[in-house]
C-alpha positions as CSV (number, residue, x, y, z in Angstrom):
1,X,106.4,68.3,99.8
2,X,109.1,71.1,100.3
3,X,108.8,74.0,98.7
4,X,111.8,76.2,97.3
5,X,110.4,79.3,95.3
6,X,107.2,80.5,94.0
7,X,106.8,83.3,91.3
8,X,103.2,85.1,90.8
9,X,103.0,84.9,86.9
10,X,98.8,86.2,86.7
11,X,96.9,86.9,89.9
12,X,93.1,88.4,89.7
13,X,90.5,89.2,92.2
14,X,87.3,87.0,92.5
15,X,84.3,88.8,90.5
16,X,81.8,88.6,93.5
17,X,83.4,91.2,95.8
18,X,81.1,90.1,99.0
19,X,83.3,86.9,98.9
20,X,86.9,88.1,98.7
21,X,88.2,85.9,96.6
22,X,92.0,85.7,94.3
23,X,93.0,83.5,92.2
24,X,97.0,83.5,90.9
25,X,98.9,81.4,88.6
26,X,102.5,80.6,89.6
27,X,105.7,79.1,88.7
28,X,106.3,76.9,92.0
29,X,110.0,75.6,92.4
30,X,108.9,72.4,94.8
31,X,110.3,69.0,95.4
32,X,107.3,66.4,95.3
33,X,107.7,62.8,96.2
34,X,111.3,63.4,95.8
35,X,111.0,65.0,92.4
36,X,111.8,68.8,92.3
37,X,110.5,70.6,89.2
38,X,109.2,73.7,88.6
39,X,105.1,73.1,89.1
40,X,102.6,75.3,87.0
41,X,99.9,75.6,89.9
42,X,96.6,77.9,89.9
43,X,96.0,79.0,93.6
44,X,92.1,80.2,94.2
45,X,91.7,81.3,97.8
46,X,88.8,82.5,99.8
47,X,89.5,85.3,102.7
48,X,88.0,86.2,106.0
49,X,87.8,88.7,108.4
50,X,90.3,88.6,111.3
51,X,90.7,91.4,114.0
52,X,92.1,94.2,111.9
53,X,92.7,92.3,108.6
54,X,92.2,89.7,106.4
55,X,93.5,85.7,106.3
56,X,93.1,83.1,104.0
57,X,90.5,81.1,104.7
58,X,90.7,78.3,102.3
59,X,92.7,77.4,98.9
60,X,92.4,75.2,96.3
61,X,95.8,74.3,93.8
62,X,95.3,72.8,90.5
63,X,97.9,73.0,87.6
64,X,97.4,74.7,84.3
């Protein structure tokens, strides 16, 4: 997978806020198995604590 562009359409914060949590829609310009398309992916990722900020810990994609 290569990816070329990727535009934030929607992007909202988790509702539990002792998990930090965001979940965005995009507009991904990718090529996938050799097809390049613009995808409609939802990204929800989970953050963590490191040194003086904050990382992604984990995301799940889906499309919608």
């Amino acid at each position: 997978m290569r990816y070329h562009r990727m535009e934030t359409v929607e992007a909202t914060p988790g509702p539990d806020v002792s998990v930090p949590e965001l979940t965005a829609r995009t507009l991904t310009d990718a090529t996938i198995w050799g097809s390049r398309a613009t995808w409609r992916l939802t990204l929800r990722s989970w953050f963590e604590p490191r040194g003086d900020g904050w990382i992604i810990a984990g995301t799940v994609a889906s499309t919608w």
